[in-house]
N, C-alpha and C positions, 0 to 999 in steps of 0.2 A: 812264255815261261816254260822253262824245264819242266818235265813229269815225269814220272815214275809209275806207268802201273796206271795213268791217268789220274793219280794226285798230284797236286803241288805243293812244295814244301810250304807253303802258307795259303791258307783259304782267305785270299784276301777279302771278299764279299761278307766273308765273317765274321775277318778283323772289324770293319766298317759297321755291320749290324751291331756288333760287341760294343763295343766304343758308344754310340749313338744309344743304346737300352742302357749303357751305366753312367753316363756323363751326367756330369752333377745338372742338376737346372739351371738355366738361367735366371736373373733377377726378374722381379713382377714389372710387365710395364703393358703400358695399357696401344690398343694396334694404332694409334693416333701418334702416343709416344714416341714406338716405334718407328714410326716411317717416318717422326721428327728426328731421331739419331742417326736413319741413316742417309737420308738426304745431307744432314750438318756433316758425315762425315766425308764424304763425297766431296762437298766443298771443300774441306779443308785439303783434304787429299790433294787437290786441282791447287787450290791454291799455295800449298808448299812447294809445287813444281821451283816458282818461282824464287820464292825464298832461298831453297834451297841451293838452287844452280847459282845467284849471286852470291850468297855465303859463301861456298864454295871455288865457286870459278872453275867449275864440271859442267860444260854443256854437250849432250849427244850429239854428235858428229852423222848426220844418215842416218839415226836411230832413235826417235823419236818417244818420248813416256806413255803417246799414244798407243805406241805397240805394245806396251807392255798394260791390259786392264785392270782397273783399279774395282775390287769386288768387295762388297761390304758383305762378312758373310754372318752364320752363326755357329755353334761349336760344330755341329753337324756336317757342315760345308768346310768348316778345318780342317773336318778329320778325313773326309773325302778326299780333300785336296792334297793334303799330307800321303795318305794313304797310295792316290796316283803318283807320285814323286818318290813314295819309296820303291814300287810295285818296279819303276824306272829303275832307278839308282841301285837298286837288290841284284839287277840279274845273275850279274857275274857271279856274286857270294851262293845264292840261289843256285846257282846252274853246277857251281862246284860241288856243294854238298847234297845235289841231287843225285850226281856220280856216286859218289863215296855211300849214298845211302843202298842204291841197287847192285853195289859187292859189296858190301857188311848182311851177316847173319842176321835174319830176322830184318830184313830192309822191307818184303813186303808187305809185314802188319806194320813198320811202321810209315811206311806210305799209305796204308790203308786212314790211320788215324794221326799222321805227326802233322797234316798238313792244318786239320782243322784245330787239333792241339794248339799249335800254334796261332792259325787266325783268332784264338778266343785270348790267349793271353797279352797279343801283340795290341787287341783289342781294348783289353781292363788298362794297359798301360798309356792307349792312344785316351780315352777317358780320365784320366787323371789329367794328361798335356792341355785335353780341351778346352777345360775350364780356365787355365792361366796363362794364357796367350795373347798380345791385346793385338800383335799386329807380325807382318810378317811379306816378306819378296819374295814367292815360290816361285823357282824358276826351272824346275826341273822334269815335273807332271807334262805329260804332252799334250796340247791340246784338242779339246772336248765339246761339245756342244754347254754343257756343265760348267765345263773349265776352259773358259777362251785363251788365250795368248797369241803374244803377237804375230804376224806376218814372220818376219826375219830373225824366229827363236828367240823372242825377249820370253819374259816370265809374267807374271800377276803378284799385284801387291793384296794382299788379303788384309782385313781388317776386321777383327770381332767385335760384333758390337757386344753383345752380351756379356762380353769380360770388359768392356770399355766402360762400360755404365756400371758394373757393380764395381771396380776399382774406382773410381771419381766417387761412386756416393762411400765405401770403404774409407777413401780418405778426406772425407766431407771437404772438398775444393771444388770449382768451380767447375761446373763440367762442360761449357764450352771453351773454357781455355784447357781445359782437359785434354778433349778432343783435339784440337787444334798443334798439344804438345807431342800427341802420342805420332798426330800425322806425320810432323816432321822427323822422327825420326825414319818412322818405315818409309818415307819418298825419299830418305839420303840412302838407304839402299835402293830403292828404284834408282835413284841416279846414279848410285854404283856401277851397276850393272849396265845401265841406259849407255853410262860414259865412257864404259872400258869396255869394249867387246869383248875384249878375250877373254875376262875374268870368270864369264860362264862354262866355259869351253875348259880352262885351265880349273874350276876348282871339280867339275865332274871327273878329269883324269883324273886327278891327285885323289877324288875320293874312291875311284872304282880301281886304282891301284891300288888301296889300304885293300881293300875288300876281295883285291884279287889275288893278296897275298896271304890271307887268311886260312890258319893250318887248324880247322877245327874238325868233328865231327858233328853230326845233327844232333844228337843226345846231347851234346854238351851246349847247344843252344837252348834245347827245349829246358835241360836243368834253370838254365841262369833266369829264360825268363820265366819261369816257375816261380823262382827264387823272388822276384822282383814280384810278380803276382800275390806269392802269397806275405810277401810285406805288406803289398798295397793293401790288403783286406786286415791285416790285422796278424796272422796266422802264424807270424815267426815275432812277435816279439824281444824274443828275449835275445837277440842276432842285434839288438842296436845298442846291448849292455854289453855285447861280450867280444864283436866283430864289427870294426867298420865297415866291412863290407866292398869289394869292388867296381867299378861301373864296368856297364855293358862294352864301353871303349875296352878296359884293360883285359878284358877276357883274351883277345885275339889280336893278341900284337907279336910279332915277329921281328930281330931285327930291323928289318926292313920298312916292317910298320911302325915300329916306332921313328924310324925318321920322317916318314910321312907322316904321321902322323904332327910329329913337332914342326914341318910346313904348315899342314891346316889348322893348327891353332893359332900360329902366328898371325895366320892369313883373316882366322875369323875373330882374333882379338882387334884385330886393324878395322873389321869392318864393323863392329861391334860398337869400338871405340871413338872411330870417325862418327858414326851415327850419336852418339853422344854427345861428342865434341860440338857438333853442328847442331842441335838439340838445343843446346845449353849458349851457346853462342847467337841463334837467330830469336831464341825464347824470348830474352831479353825487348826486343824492339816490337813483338806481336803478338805476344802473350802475357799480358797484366797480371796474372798471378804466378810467374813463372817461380817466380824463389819459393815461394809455400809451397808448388806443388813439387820442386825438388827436394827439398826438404825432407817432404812428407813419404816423397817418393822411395827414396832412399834409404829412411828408419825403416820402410815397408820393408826392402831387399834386405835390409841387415837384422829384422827382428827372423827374416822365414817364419814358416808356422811352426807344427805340432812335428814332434820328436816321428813321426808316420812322416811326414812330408820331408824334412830330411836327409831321413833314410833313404827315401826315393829320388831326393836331388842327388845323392851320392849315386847309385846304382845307374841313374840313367847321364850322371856325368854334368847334371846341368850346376852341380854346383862351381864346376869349373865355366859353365857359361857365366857364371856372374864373375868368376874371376877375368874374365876376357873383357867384360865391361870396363873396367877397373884399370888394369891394366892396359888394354888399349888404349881409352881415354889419354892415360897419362903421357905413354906414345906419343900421341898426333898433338897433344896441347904441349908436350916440351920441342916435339918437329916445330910445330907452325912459331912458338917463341924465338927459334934460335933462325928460320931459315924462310921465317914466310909461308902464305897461303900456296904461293905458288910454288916456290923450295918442295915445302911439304907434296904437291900433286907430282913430283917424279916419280914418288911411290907409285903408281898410276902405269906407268913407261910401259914394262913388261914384266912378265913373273920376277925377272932376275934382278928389279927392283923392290921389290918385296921383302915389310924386314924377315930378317929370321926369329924361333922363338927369342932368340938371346937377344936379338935389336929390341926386342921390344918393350926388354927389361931394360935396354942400355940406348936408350935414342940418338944419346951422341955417336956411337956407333955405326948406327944406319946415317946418320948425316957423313961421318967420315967418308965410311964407303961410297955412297954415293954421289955428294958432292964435290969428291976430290976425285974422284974417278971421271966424275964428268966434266968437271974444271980441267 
């Protein structure tokens, strides 16, 4: 990583300590309990392989789910994980305003202290994420004695137990069909990934493009996640009666990022949506309480919490991740209606299959294009 002066513009060891001192607890379970959740989720994990690829009709060609480890973790090993994948994924943004930091006035106090500045607030934020996370396909962390991945650049499926078990008893349903729901979704991303090689390769560019297009200065990140910190505590209140407030995304868009950017949302409403799609379609046959726990699942995403958690879905964007649930879903379930499972998997082809943000509101769309182009 860039330095300046021998700081880095993030103390990432600090972000990781931050995070892990303020993250909420886990629920109570007893060390017996425990090592019965994570064995059951293991299972399940393994056993979606198969579900998933016949629902689908996605099987890896040369690149096996074995490459890619399935890790049952806890919030702590999240944010670890997370934290190598951004440390990854940052360079470029990182390296840029590393520059910009050592010619600006007063660059070396704030190299002296922007970098820890930073790892405590990246920190407070990674500790909010930890807690509500059930499951997840990191593919971008490099591999670690810690953090295995595969041979030939696959990723890791990560899996919380500790959000996995207070969700299920949150929504008093069964929690080995719980379990077993949540698995299939995170294994229809492993087989994303597993099934498309490129899609690893192609969403890193597209992401380290936004990022390397990026016309900020340091101050102006330190401010926002200030901003975003001191929501999270409590400390600006009166900003959720008077300001909606922007996400972390909209700070740093440029021309140019916004079109990129309207790529990767497309890209992660598809992948969002398919995992749903396939969720909801294999539930049915192997999950005996599948409709309660959708149900339940669902009121869960549309009540969100406290006017505090809101706030912070805004700021950090994720309330547009539930819209990509939604929206994508509706995508791949009008694709697969009009043109089949297999129709639907040219999506799959190459990038230049891919719908656009607008296919994804208009499906027929992405079928014209596609299928008449290739007929």
């Amino acid at each position: 990583m860039t330095s300046i002066g021998g700081a880095e513009m993030v103390d990432w060891n600090l972000a990781v300590a931050t995070a892990i001192r303020f993250v909420r607890p886990g629920p109570e379970v007893s060390r017996d309990e425990a090592r019965e959740v994570v064995a059951e989720l293991r299972r399940h994990a393994k056993a979606s392989e198969e579900h998933v690829r016949s629902f689908t009709r996605m099987v890896p060609e040369g690149h096996e789910p074995e490459d890619t480890p399935i890790l049952v973790v806890d919030r702590a090993g999240w944010v670890r994980a997370n934290v190598a994948g951004f440390r990854e994924l940052l360079k470029p943004l990182l390296e840029k305003m590393s520059e910009r930091r050592s010619a600006s006035p007063g660059g070396a106090v704030l190299g002296a202290v922007g970098g820890k500045v930073t790892g405590v607030e990246l920190g407070m934020l990674l500790s909010f994420l930890a807690s509500r996370v059930l499951g997840q396909y990191e593919t971008f962390a490099p591999a670690t004695r810690e953090l295995p991945a595969g041979e030939n650049g696959g990723g890791r499926l990560l899996l919380v137990a500790p959000n996995i078990v207070h969700v299920e008893r949150e929504l008093a349903v069964d929690p080995h069909d719980f379990r077993l729901w949540v698995s299939l979704h995170e294994e229809t991303h492993r087989t994303q990934f597993t099934a498309v090689p490129w899609l690893r390769d192609h969403l890193r560019s597209e992401i380290q493009a936004f990022l390397g297009a990026t016309d900020m200065d340091p101050m102006t990140v330190l401010e926002r996640l200030r901003e975003a910190v001191q929501t999270f505590t409590g400390a600006r209140p009166e900003a959720e009666e008077d300001e909606p407030g922007r996400s972390l995304v909209e700070l740093v868009q440029t021309p140019e990022q916004r079109e990129i950017l309207g790529r990767l949302t497309a890209v992660m409403s598809l992948l969002e949506g398919h995992a749903d799609f396939v969720m909801d379609g294999v539930g049915p046959q192997v999950v005996p309480s599948v409709a309660e726990i959708r149900e339940k699942f669902q009121q869960r995403r549309a009540r969100g919490a406290s006017r505090l958690d809101m706030a912070l879905r805004k700021l950090l964007g994720l309330d547009a991740k539930l819209r990509q649930y939604r929206d994508g879903e509706r995508f791949v379930r009008a694709v697969v209606e009009q043109v089949g499972m297999d129709g639907f998997n040219r999506v799959w082809t190459s990038p230049n299959t891919l719908p656009t943000k607008a296919e994804i509101a208009k499906p027929a769309d992405w079928v014209a294009r596609v299928h008449r182009k290739a007929d």
